[in-house]
N, C-alpha and C positions, 0 to 999 in steps of 0.2 A: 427286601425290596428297597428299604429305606438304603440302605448300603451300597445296592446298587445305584438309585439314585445320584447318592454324594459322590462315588465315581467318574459319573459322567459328568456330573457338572467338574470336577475335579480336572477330567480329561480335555473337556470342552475350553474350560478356561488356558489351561494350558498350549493348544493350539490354538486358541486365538491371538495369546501373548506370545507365540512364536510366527504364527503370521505376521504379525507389527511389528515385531524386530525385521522380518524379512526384506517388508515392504519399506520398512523406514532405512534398511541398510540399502536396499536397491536404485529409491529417490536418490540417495545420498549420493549413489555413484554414478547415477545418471541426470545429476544435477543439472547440465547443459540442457541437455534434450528436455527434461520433462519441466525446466524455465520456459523454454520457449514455447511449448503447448501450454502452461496455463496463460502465457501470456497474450498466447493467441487465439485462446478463448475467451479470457477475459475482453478482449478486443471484439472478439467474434456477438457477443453478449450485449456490449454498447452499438453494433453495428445492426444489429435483427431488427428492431424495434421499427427506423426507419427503411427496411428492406419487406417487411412486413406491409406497412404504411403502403410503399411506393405499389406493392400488389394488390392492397386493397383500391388502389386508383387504376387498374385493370394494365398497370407495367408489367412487362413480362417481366418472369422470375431473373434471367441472365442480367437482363436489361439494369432492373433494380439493383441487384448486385454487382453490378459495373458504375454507376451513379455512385452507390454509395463508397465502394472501393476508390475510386478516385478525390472522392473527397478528403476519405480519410486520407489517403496519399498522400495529396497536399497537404493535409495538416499536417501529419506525421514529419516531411521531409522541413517544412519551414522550421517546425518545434527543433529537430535537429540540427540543421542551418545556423537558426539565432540562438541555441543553446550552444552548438558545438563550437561557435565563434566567441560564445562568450568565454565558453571553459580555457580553447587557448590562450584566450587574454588572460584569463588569471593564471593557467600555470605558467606562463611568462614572468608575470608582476609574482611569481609567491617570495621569488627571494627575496626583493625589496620589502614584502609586508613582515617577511621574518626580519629585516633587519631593522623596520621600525618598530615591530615589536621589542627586541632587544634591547633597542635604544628606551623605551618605555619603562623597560624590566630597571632599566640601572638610573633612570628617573625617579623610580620610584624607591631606590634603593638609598639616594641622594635626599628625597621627601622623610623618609623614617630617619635617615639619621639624625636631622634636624628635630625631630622628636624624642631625641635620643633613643632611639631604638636602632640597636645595631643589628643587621643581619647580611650575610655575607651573601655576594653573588653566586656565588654557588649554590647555595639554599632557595635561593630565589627564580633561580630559571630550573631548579630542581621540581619546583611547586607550580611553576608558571613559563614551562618549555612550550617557546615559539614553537620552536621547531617540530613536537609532537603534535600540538593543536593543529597546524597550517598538514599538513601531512597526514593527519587522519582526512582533514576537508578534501584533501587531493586525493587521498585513494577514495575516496566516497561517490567523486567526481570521474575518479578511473573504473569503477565497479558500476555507473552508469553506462558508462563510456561501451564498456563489454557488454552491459544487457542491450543495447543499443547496436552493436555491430552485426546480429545477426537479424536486421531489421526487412531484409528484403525477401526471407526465408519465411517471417512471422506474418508478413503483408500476402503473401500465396496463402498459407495456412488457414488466415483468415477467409480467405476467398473461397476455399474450397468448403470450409463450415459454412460459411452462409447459403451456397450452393446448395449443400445438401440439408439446411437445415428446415423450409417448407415442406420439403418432400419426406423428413426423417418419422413423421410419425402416422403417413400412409405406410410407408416399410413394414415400423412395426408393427400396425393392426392387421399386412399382407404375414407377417411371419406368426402371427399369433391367430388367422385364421379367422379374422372377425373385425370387417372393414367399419362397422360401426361400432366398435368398443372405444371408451371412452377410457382416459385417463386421468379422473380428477386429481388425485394427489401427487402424480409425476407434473402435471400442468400447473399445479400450486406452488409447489415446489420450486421450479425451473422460473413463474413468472413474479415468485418473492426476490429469489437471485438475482434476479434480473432489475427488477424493482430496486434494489439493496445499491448495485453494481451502478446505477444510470444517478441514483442519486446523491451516493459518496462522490463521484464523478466532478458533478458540477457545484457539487459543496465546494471539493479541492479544488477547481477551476475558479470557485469566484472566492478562494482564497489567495489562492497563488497569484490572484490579478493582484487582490487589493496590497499584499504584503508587495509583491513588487514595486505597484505605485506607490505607496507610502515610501521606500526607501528610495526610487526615486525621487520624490519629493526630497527629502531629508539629503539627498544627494550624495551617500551612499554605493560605492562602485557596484558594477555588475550587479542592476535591481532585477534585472531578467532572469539571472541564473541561480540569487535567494527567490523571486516566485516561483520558478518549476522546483528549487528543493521545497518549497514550502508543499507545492501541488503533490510531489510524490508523498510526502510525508505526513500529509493530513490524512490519508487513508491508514494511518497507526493513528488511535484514537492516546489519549491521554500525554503521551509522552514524544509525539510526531514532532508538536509545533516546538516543544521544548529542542530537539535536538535537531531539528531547522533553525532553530534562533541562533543557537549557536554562535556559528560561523560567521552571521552576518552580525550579530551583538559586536563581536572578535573584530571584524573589518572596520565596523565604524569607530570602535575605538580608536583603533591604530590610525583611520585616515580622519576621524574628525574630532575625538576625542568624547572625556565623560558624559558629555550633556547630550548630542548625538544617540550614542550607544542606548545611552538610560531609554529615549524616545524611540530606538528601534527595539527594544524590548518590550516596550510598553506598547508598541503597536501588534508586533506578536500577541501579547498577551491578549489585548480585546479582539482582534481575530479570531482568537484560537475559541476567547472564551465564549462570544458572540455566537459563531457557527457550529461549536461544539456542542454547547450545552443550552442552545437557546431553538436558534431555527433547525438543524439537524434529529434532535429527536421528535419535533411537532412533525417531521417531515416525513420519518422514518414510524415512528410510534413505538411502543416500547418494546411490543413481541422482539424485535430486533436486538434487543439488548445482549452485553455479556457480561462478566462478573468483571473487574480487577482484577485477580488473579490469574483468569483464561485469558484474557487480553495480555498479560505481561507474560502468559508462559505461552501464546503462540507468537510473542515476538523472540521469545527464543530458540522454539521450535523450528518456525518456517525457517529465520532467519539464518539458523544453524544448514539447515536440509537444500538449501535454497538461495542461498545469501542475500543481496538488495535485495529481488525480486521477491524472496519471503518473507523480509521486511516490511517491504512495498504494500505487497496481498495480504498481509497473516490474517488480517478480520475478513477479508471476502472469502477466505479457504476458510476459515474458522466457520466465518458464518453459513458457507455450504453445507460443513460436515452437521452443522448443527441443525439444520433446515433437514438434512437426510437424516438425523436422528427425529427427532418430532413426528413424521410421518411411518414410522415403526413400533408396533408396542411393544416388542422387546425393548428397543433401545429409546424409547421416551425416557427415561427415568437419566440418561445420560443426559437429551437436550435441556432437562431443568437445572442439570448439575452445571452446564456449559451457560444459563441466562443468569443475569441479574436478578435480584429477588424480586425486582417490580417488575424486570419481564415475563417472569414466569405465571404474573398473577394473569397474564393477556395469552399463554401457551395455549394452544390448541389441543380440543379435550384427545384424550390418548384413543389411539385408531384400534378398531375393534380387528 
C-alpha cells in the first residue's frame, strides 16, 4: 500500500511539472495575445468598482459601462498623446544626449589625469558607454511603445468584461443549479485582487506625479515621461524606483550636471522610500506581503514570459497566484512559501 502510495504521489508530481512546462512554453509563444488579456483585465479590475457604484445608483448596466469606458478613453488616449509626444522628443534629442555624454566621458578623463591617474578612453566608455545606457532607455521606451499599439483592441476587451462581469456570477449559480449559492472564498478572493490592484494603482499614480513634478521643478528635460516610467515601475516593488531613476539620474547629469543629478536621485529615493515602506503597507497590511526572493524571481519570470508588461504586473500575477493558493488546502503550504515571514503571521487559517 505504502508503495503504491509513493507512486502516485511520484506520478502526480510529475504531471504536474509537465503541465508547467507546457503552460509556461505556451505563454511564451503566445506572448502577444495573452499581454493583452491580462492587460485587459487588469484594466477591467480598476474599471468594476466604479461600474458597480454607478448600478448601485440604479444606472443601467450598458449605461454604466459606457460612462465608465469613455472616461477611461479619455484618460487613456491623453496619457498616450502627452506620453507619445514626449517619447518623440527624446528619441530626436538621444543623439545629442550621447554626444554630451561623451564629451563628459573624456572630461572626466582630463579630471583624473590631473590626478595623475591615467586611464585611456577606451577603458572609459568601455565602463561608462553612452551609447549602451541612452539605447537601453530607448528600447525600454520602444517596448512601451509596442504594449501600447495594440490599445484599441485592449479598450473593447475591457468593455466586453465589464459587460459581463454583473451578470458573471448569476451564470454561474444558473450552471451549478443553485441561484442562491453563495461564493465566499471565490468573492474573497476576486475582491483582495481587486483591493491589491486599485491601491498599487494610485500608490504609482501619486508617485509618478510627485517624481515628475520634482524633476520638473529641478528642471530636468521630459518630467512627464520620468513620471509615467516612475508610474509603471512602482508596481515592481524594491528595485522599480531604482531602475526608473536611472535614466533620469543619467539625463540630468548630462543637462545640468553633479548637483542636479545627486537631487534627482535623492528625490527618487524619498519617493520610493516614503510610499514603499511607509503609507503602502499601512494601506495594504501585511497579509499582502511577499518574500525578496519571490519578488526578484517573478521579475524574472513574468519579465522573461511576457516582457515589459511582465515586468510591469509580476507582483499583481504574483499576488493572484498567491491569493488562489491560500484559499486551497492542498496548496496553502505554497501561499506561505510565496509571503513574507511577517505576512504569513496575518495568512488565513488553511480552508478545510
Amino acid at each position: 500500500m505504502t508503495d503504491q502510495s509513493n507512486i502516485y504521489r511520484e506520478t502526480r508530481f510529475l504531471i504536474i511539472a509537465a503541465a508547467l512546462v507546457i503552460i509556461i512554453y505556451g505563454i511564451n509563444q503566445a506572448q502577444s495575445i495573452v499581454a493583452l488579456l491580462l492587460v485587459s483585465v487588469f484594466l477591467a479590475l480598476l474599471g468594476t468598482p466604479p461600474v458597480l457604484w454607478l448600478e448601485r445608483k440604479r444606472v443601467p448596466s450598458a449605461l454604466a459601462v459606457m460612462i465608465v469606458m469613455i472616461c477611461m478613453i479619455v484618460l487613456v488616449l491623453a496619457v498616450v498623446a502627452v506620453v507619445g509626444t514626449s517619447l518623440s522628443t527624446f528619441s530626436d534629442a538621444l543623439p545629442f544626449y550621447q554626444k554630451r555624454l561623451h564629451e563628459q566621458v573624456l572630461a572626466l578623463k582630463a579630471l583624473l589625469a590631473t590626478r595623475h591617474i591615467i586611464v585611456t578612453e577606451t577603458v572609459l566608455l568601455e565602463y561608462l558607454n553612452p551609447g549602451s545606457v541612452m539605447s537601453l532607455t530607448a528600447g525600454l521606451f520602444t517596448g512601451m511603445g509596442s504594449a501600447l499599439s495594440n490599445i484599441i483592441l485592449i479598450l473593447l476587451t475591457v468593455t466586453f468584461i465589464l459587460l459581463e462581469a454583473s451578470s458573471f456570477p448569476h451564470k454561474l449559480r444558473s450552471v451549478l443549479g443553485d441561484p442562491k449559492r453563495a461564493f465566499p472564498q471565490f468573492t474573497k478572493f476576486v475582491d483582495d485582487i481587486k483591493r491589491y490592484m486599485i491601491i498599487k494603482t494610485v500608490i504609482s499614480l501619486i508617485a509618478g506625479g510627485m517624481i515628475g513634478l520634482w524633476l520638473f521643478i529641478l528642471g530636468v528635460d521630459f518630467p512627464i515621461l520620468w513620471g509615467f516610467i516612475a508610474f509603471l515601475l512602482h508596481f515592481v516593488p524594491n528595485v522599480g524606483q531604482i531602475i526608473a531613476a536611472i535614466p533620469a539620474v543619467l539625463l540630468a547629469l548630462i543637462q545640468l550636471g553633479p548637483g542636479p543629478a545627486a537631487l534627482t536621485a535623492a528625490g527618487y529615493l524619498v519617493v520610493g522610500f516614503t510610499l514603499g515602506n511607509v503609507i503602502e503597507p499601512r494601506l495594504m497590511g501585511r497579509k499582502l506581503g511577499l518574500s525578496t526572493l519571490v519578488v526578484f524571481l517573478s521579475i524574472i519570470l513574468w519579465g522573461s514570459l511576457l516582457g515589459l508588461i511582465g515586468v510591469v504586473l509580476c507582483i499583481p500575477f504574483t499576488m493572484t497566484l498567491k491569493f488562489a493558493f491560500e484559499s486551497n488546502k492542498s496548496t496553502h503550504w505554497i501561499a506561505v512559501l510565496l509571503g513574507s515571514e511577517k505576512s504569513t503571521e496575518s495568512l488565513p487559517p488553511v480552508p478545510e
